[in-house]
Every structure is written in C-alpha cells, then in structure tokens.
BATIKOL-536723 format. One record per residue (C-alpha): x, y, z; residue number from 1. Coordinates in Angstrom, 1 decimal, decimal comma, always signed. Layout:
N
<<X Y Z> NUM>
...
***
This chain:
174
<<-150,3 -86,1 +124,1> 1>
<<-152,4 -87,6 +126,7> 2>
<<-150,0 -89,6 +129,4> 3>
<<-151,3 -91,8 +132,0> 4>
<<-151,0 -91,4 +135,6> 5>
<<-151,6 -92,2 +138,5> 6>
<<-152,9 -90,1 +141,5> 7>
<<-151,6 -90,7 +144,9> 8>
<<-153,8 -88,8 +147,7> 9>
<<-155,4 -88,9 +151,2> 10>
<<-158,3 -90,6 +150,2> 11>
<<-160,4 -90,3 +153,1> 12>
<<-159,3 -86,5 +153,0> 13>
<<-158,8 -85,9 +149,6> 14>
<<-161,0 -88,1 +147,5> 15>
<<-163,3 -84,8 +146,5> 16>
<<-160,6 -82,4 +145,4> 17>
<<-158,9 -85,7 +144,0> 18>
<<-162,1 -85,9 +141,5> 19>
<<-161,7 -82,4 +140,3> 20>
<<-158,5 -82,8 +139,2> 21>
<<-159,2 -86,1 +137,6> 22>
<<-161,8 -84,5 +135,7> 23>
<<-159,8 -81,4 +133,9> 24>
<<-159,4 -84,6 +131,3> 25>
<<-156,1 -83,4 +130,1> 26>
<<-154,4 -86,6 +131,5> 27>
<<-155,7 -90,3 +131,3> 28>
<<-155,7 -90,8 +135,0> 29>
<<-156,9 -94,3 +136,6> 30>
<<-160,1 -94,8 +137,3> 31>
<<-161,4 -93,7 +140,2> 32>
<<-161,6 -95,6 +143,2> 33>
<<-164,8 -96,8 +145,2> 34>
<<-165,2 -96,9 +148,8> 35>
<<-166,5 -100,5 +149,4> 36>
<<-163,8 -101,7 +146,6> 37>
<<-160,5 -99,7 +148,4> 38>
<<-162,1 -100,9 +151,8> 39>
<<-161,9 -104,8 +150,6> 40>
<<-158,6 -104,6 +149,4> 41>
<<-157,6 -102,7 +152,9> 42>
<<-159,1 -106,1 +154,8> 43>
<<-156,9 -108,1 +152,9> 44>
<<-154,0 -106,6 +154,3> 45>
<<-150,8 -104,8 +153,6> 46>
<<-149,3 -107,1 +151,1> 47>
<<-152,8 -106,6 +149,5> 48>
<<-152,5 -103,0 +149,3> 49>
<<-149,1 -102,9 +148,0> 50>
<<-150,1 -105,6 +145,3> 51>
<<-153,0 -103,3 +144,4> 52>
<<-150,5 -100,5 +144,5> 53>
<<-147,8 -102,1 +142,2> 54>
<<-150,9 -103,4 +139,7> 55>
<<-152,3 -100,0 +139,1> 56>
<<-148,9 -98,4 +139,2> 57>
<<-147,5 -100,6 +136,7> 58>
<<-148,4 -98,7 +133,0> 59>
<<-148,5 -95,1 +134,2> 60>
<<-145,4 -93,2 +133,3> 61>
<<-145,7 -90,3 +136,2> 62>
<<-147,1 -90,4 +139,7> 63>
<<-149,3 -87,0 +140,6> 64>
<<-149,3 -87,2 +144,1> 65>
<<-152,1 -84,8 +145,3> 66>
<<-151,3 -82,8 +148,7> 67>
<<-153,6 -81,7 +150,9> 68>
<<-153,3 -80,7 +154,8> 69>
<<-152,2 -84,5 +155,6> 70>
<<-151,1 -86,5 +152,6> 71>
<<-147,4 -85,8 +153,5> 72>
<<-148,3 -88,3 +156,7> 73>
<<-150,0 -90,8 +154,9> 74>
<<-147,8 -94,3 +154,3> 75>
<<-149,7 -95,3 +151,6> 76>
<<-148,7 -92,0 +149,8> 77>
<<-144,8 -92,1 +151,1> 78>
<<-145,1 -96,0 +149,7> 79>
<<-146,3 -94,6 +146,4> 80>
<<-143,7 -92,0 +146,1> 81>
<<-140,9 -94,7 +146,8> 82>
<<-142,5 -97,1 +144,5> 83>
<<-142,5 -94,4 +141,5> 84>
<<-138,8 -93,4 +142,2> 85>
<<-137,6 -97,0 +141,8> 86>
<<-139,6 -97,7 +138,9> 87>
<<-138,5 -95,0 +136,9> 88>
<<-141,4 -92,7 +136,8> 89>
<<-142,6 -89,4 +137,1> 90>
<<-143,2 -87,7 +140,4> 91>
<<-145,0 -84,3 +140,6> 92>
<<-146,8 -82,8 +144,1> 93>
<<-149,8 -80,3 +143,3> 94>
<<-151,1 -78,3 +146,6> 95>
<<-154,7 -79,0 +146,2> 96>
<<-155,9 -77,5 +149,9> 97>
<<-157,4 -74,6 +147,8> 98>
<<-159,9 -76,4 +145,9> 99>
<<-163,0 -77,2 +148,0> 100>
<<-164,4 -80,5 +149,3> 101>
<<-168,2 -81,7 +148,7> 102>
<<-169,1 -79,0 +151,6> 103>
<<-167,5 -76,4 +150,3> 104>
<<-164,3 -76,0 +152,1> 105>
<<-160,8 -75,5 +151,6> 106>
<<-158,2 -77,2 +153,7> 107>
<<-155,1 -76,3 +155,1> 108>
<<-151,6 -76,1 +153,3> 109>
<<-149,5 -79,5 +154,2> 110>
<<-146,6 -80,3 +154,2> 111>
<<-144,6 -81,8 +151,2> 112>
<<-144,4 -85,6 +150,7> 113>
<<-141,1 -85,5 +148,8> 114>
<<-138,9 -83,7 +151,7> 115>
<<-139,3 -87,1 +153,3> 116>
<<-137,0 -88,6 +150,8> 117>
<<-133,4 -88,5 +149,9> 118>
<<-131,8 -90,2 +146,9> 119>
<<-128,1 -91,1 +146,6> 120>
<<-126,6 -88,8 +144,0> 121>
<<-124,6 -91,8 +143,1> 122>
<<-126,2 -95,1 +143,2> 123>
<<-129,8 -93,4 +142,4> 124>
<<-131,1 -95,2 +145,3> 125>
<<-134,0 -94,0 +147,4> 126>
<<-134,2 -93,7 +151,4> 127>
<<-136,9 -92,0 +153,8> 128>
<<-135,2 -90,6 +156,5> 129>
<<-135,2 -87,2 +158,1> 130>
<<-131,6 -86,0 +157,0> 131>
<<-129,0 -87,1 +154,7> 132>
<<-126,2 -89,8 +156,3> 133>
<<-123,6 -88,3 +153,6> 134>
<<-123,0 -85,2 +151,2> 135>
<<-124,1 -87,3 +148,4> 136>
<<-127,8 -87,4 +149,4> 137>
<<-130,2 -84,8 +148,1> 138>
<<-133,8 -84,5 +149,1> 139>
<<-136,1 -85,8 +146,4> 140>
<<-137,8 -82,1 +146,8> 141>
<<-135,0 -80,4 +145,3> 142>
<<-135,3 -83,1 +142,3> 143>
<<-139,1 -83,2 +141,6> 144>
<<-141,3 -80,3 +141,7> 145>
<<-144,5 -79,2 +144,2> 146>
<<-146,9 -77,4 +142,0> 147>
<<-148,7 -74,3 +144,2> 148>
<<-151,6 -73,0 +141,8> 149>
<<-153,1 -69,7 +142,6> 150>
<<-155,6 -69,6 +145,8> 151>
<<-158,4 -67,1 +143,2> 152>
<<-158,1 -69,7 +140,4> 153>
<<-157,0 -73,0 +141,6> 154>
<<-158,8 -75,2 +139,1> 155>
<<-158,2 -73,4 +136,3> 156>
<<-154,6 -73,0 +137,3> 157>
<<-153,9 -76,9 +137,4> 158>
<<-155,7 -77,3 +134,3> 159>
<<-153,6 -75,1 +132,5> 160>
<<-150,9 -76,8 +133,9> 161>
<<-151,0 -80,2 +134,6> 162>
<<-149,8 -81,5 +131,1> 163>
<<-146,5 -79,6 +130,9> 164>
<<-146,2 -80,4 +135,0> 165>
<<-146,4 -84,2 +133,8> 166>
<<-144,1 -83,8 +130,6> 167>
<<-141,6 -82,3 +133,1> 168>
<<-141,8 -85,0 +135,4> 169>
<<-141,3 -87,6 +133,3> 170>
<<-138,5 -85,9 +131,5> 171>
<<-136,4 -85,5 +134,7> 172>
<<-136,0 -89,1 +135,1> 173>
<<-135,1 -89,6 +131,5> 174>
***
C-alpha cells in the first residue's frame, strides 16, 4: 500500500539526492518543492514557514527525514521531527550521503537528527535537549530507526526498502 509522506531534508544540500529518493515511486511523497516558491514562503517569516510546515505535514502518516552531512543541524528539520512526534506520526532517518548530487558527488556521513530528542517514557512528551533531566527520558534514536543502505548500492537499497521502513515507522507509534 502506497502511504504518504513527507520528506524532511537540507534543501539547499540535499534537494538532489532528495529527488532520487522521491522518485523510487514506492511512496506518495509531496510534491516537490521549487526554489523561487520555498524562497517566498522563507520572506514571509518563521510563522510562515511553520504554517507551511504544519499544511503540508497535516495528511502524511510518516515523516522520512533525509540525512545527509548537515541535516542533523538544520532547525527546520529538528522542527519537523518535533512536529511529527506530537502529531502522532511516523519518523524514519535514511543516510543518503552515498547517493550523488547533480555533480556527481557523495557527501559526508552526518550526524543523526533524532539523538537530539528525548521523550518522556511517561507523559509521551517531546524535548530537545542534549541529555535526559530524569531516568524516564529516552532518546527518540533508540525509538525510531536511521536507515544506513549499502555505500555499492545505495539507491537500489532504499528502494527495496523504503516501504517496509515506512510500515515500521508508522506502526511504532500505533
């Protein structure tokens, strides 16, 4: 069954690896976004981004948050992430520093977005934060998975994988 998603990335890194993955077609992904229409809705302001966010968040049952060497940094990304825990979706990472940008080249491995996060074994909240305050904290890494495909067959890799990743990561928050 075809789910839909939505991709969280780098996108001044990332947009050309993000575009092969969207294009396996295994997953009904948004559509893809263009430069002069992300750059209007970044002049608007923050509570303009996180409406645009929030809109094209709203109908996807999983978030597929695309790393590459900096995405982990990215606030946009770490708002995304927050945004799908406390709606209830979804959240897988898949390394993508192995497939190659527009001029050929692979990036380097970053870090992953999710050990930013800890969520109150208890109460289900969410906090970003760099340690736990109590024992009943875990790291959202140790909940949701980060996907590393293969560095000699990356794209075939995450195509042969990316449906069950997504049926996993929406059945953990079930």
């Amino acid at each position: 069954m075809k789910r839909q998603v939505f991709y969280s990335f780098h996108y001044s890194n990332d947009c050309w690896r993000t575009q092969i993955v969207r294009n396996i077609g295994a997953i009904e992904g948004n559509t893809p976004v263009n430069v002069s229409a992300w750059e209007e809705v970044k002049r608007k302001g923050f509570t303009a981004i996180e409406n645009w966010i929030d809109s094209n968040m709203r109908y996807r049952s999983c978030v597929i948050v695309l790393v590459g060497s900096e995405t982990a940094s990215r606030p946009w990304v770490q708002y995304e992430i927050e945004s799908a825990w406390k709606t209830g979706k979804g959240i897988v990472c898949i390394d993508i520093h192995f497939l190659k940008n527009q001029y050929g080249e692979t990036c380097s491995q970053g870090e992953n977005p999710l050990s930013k996060f800890f969520i109150d074994k208890t109460y289900n909240f969410i906090a970003k934060r760099k340690n736990a305050v109590d024992s009943n904290e875990i790291r959202l890494s140790s909940i949701c998975k980060f996907y590393h495909p293969s560095a000699f067959n990356t794209y075939n890799d995450i195509a042969n994988n990316i449906e069950s990743l997504v049926e996993d990561a929406i059945n953990i928050r079930k």
